[in-house]
N, C-alpha and C positions, 0 to 999 in steps of 0.2 A: 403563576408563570406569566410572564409580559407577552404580550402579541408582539411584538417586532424582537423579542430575546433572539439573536442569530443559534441554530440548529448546527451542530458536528455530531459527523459517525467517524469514530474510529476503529478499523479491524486492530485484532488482533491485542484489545485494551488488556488485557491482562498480563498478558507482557511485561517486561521490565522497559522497553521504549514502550509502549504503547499505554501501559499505566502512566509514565513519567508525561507523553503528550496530551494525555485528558486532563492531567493537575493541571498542566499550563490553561486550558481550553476553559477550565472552569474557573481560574484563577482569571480570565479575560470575559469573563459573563457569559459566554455559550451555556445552553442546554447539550449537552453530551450524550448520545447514544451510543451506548460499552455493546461494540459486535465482538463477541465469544462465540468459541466453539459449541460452546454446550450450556442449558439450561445453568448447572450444576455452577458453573464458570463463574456467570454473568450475576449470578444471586450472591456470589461469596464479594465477588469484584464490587456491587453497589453496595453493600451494607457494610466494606472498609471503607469507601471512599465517603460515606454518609456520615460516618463517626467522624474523620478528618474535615470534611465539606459540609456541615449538618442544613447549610441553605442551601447546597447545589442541587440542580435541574438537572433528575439523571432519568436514562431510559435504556432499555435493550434491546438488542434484537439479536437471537440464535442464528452464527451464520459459520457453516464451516464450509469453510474454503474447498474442501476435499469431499464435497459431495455439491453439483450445481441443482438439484433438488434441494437440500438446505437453502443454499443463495435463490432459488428460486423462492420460496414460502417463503424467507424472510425478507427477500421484494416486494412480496405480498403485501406482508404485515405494514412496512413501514408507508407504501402507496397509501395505504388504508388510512396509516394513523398522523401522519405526517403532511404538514399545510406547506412546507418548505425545507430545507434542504442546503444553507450558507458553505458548508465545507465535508466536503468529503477525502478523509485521510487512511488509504492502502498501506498499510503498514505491515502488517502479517505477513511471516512469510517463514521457510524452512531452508534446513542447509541439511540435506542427509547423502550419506558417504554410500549407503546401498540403496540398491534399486527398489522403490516401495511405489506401490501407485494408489491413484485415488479411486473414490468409488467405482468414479464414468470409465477407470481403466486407463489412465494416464497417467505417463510420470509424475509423481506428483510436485518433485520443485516449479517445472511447470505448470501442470493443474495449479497449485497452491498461489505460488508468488502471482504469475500473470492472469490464467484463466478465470479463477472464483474472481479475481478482483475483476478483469472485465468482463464477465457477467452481472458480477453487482453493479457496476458503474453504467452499463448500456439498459440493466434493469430500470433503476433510477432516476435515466435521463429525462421524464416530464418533469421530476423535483428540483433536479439541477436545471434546465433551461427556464423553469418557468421561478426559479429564483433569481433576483435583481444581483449580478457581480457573483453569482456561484463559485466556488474554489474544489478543485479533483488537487491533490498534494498524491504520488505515489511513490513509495522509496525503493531508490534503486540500489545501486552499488559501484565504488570502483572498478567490481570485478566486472563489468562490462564489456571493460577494456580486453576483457577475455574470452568474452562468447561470441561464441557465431549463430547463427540463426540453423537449422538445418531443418527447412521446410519441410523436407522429404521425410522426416523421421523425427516428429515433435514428442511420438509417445514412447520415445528410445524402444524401440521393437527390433530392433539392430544392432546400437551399440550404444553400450552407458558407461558415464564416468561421473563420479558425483559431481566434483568442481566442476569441471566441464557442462554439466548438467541445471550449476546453480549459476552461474555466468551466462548463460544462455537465456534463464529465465529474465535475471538483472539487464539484458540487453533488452530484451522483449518489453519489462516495464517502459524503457525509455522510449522504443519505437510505438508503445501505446500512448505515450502521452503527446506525443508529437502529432499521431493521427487526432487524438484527442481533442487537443486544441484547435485543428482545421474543423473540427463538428461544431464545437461548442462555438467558435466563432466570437464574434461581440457578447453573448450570452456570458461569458464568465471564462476561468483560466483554469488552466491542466498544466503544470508544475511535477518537479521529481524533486528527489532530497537524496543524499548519500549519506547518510549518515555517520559515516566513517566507523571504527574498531570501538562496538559498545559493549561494555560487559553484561552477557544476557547468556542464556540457554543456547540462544542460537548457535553459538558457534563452540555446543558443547561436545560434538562428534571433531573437534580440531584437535591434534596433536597438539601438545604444550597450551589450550585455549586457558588452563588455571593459570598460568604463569601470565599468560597474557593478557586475560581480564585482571589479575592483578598489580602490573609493572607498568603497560601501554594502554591498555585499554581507556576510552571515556565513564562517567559512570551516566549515565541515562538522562539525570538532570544536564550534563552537560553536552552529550548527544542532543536533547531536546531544540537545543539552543538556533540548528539548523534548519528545524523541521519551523523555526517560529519566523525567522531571515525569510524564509518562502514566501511564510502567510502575510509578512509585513510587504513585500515584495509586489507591485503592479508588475508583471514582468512575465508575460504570454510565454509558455514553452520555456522558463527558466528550469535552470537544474543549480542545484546549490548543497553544499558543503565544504568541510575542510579540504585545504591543501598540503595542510604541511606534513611529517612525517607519513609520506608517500601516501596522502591522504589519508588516515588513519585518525588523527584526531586534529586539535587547532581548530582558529579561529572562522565562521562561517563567513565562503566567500561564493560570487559567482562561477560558477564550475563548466568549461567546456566539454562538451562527452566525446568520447571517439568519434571517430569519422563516420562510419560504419550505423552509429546511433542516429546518426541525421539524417538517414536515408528515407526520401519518402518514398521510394517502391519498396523497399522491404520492408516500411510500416504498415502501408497498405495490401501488402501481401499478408502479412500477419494477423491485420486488423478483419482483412476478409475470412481465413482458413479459423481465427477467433470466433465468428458469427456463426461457419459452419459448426464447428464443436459445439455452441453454444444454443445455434439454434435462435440466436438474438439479434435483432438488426439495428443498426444507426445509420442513415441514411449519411454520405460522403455531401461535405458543404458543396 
């Protein structure tokens, strides 16, 4: 292993984007950390990529998103093992149509998408600030444009509706990354990615989702394509993906977010009622 090799974690590696983002990662000299759900996961995911990759620089760490005890212990671990820290990519994430929650008792598209990611990203933060140009990349969504925040009722104890539920979350990454970037400061960049309509599991609770990962859909490799636009990108609080066919797939561009996404009191509303769930602190630049 080289001392100055740049370090990537990416959730959610097992994936079909999240496999397809580590090829790229390893394919640009990174040492790659595969975050899996499960032991089980993470062993099958390095000994394919070992046979394809036979020099790559791979490592793990058990992180499920849906228990912040996981994301806490494998905070732990990586503190422990880890000298630095170049890129960190939030990519995991769920679309489910019924109400399921996570360990801590939270809905889990929220739990999943926003919370586990920032717990692990506020876990992390001495590896991120105390690496030279650090990178937080997290993927949001179109559907942004669809959620509202409803402070009052994050752990849908009131009322749930899946969609509504997973747009909520997708707004939430963007108003994380946005706080994000005023912590990290000069220290390094906090970025979103849309990765537009990829053919994956994810959007296997969708009506017509066969017809659509196979007619419109991107396939992963070409999904990846936006998530690399970022990482090439000096560009604080950028958001990027395709535009065209109502963003769904096309060529990676710079992407404005709703109005709503740019909001610095509802990020820091968010970014605070995060901390308390979380029990984790980043102090406001």
């Amino acid at each position: 292993m080289m001392a100055d090799q740049p370090v990537a974690l990416v959730t959610g590696a097992n994936g079909a984007l999240g496999r397809a983002i580590v090829e790229a990662l390893l394919n640009m000299d990174y040492r790659v950390i595969l975050g899996c759900r499960t032991q089980a996961t993470a062993n099958e995911l390095s000994d394919a990529l070992r046979q394809q990759y036979p020099s790559a620089q791979l490592d793990h760490a058990v992180l499920d998103l849906a228990n912040l005890g996981s994301v806490a212990a494998g905070v732990e671990l990586l503190k422990a093992r880890e000298h630095r820290l170049d890129l960190l990519i939030n990519n995991a994430a769920v679309l489910l149509p019924s109400l399921t929650r996570t360990v801590d008792g939270l809905e889990s598209q929220f739990g999943i998408n926003h919370l586990g990611h920032f717990a692990l990203t506020v876990g992390l933060k001495d590896l991120l600030l105390s690496t030279t140009n650090s990178r937080v990349i997290t993927l949001s969504s179109a559907a942004h444009r669809l959620g509202r925040m409803d402070f009052d009722d994050l752990d849908a104890a009131r009322s749930f509706a899946g969609m509504r539920a997973y747009a909520q979350s997708k707004l939430a990454n963007l108003l994380f990354t946005l706080s994000l970037q005023r912590r990290l400061g000069s220290h390094g960049l906090a970025q979103a990615v849309h990765p537009g309509y990829v053919a994956s599991r994810l959007t296997r609770h969708i009506p017509l989702a066969a017809l659509g990962n196979r007619f419109i859909a991107q396939t992963p490799q070409q999904a990846v394509q936006h998530v690399l636009m970022a990482l090439d990108a000096n560009d604080p609080g950028g958001y990027f993906g395709p535009r065209a066919w109502f963003g769904l797939r096309g060529t990676t561009t710079r992407l404005t977010p709703a109005s709503h996404a740019l909001d610095a009191t509802s990020a820091e509303r968010l970014w605070r009622q995060s901390e308390e769930l979380t029990g984790l602190r980043w102090p406001a630049a």
